[in-house]
matplotlib code that plots the C-alpha trace (Angstrom):
import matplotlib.pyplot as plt

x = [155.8, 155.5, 156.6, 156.5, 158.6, 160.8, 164.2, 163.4, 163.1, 166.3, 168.3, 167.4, 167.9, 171.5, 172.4, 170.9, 174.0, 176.4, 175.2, 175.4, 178.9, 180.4, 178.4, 179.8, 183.4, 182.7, 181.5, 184.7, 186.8, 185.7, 187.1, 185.6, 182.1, 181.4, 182.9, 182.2, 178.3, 177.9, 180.0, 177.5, 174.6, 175.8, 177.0, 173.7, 172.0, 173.7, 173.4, 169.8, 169.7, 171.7, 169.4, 166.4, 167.3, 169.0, 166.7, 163.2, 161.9, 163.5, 161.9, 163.2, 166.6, 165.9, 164.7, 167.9, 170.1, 167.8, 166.0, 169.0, 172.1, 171.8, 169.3, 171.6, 174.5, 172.6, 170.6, 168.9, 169.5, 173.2, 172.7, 170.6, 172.7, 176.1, 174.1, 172.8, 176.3, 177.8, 175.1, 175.6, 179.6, 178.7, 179.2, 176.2, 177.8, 179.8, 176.3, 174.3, 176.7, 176.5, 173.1, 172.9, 176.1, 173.9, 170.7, 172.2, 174.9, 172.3, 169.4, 172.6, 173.5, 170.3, 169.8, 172.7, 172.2, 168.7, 171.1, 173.3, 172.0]
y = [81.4, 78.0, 77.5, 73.6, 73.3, 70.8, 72.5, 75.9, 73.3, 71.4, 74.5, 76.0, 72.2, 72.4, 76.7, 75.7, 73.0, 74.7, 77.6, 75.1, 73.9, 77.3, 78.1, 74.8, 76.0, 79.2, 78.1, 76.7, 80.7, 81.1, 83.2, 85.4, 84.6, 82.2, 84.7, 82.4, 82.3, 86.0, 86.3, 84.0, 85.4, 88.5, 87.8, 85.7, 89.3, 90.7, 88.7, 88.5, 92.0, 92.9, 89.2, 90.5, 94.8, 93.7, 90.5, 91.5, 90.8, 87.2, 86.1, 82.6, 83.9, 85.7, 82.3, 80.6, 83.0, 84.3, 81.3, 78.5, 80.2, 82.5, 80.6, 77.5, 79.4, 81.8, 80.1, 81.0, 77.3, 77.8, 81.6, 80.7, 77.3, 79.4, 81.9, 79.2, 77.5, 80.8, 81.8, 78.2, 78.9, 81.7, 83.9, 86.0, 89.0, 87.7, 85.8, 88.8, 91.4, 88.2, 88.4, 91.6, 91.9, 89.3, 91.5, 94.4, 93.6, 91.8, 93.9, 96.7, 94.5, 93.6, 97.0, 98.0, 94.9, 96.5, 99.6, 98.0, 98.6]
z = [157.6, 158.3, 162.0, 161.9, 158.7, 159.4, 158.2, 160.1, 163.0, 161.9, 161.4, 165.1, 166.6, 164.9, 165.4, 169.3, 169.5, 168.2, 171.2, 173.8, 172.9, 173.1, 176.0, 177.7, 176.5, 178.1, 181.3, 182.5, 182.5, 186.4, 188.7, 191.4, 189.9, 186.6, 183.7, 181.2, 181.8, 182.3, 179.3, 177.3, 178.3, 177.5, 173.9, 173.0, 174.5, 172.1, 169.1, 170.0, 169.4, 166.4, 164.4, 165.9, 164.7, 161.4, 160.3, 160.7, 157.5, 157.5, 160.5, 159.6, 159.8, 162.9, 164.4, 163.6, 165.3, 168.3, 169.2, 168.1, 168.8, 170.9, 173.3, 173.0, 174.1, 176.9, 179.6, 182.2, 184.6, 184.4, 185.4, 188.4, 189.1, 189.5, 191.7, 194.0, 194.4, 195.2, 198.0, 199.1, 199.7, 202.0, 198.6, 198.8, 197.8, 194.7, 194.1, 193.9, 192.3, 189.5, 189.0, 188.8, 186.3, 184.5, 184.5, 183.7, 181.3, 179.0, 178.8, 178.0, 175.4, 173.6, 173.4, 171.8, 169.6, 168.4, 167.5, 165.5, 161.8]

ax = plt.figure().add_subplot(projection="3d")
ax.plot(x, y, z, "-o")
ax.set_aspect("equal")
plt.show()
């Protein structure tokens, strides 16, 4: 596999977009805590673990979906940014039962992605 091909690099610039978008979308369902994010990153867990379980022999497939997609629409800066603003509003609580939803929601997620066959 060529990993510089310029439409495997093309197709993960234009999946990674289409990520961020919905991830942007997302991000404004807020409540207690950012539901949208944790949402996100909990879906792009997911999808990184079903593409990454059900794909393996088309790792330029995999790279589309893992790497564009679902990094475009998880991140780690808005995770952390929406953790600082809440410890900053005298949130630490909320702040760290969202990081820890984030944590453990994901990793949950990607591992029942990888079972998904």
């Amino acid at each position: 596999m060529n990993y510089f091909d310029p439409l495997l690099l093309l197709g993960i610039f234009v999946l990674a977009g289409l990520g961020s978008m919905l991830r942007y979308l997302m991000s404004k369902w807020e409540g207690a805590m950012p539901w949208g994010i944790l949402t996100a990153n909990i879906l792009a867990s997911f999808i990184a673990g079903v593409a990454s379980s059900r794909f393996q022999a088309d790792l330029g497939l995999t790279a589309f979906i893992v790497v564009g997609f679902a990094g475009g629409l998880s991140t780690f800066s808005s995770w952390a940014g929406a953790s600082v603003q809440l410890a900053a509003k005298e949130k630490a609580v909320i702040a760290g039962l969202y990081t820890l939803f984030t944590l453990i929601l994901s990793s949950t997620a990607a591992y029942l992605g990888l079972l998904v066959r």
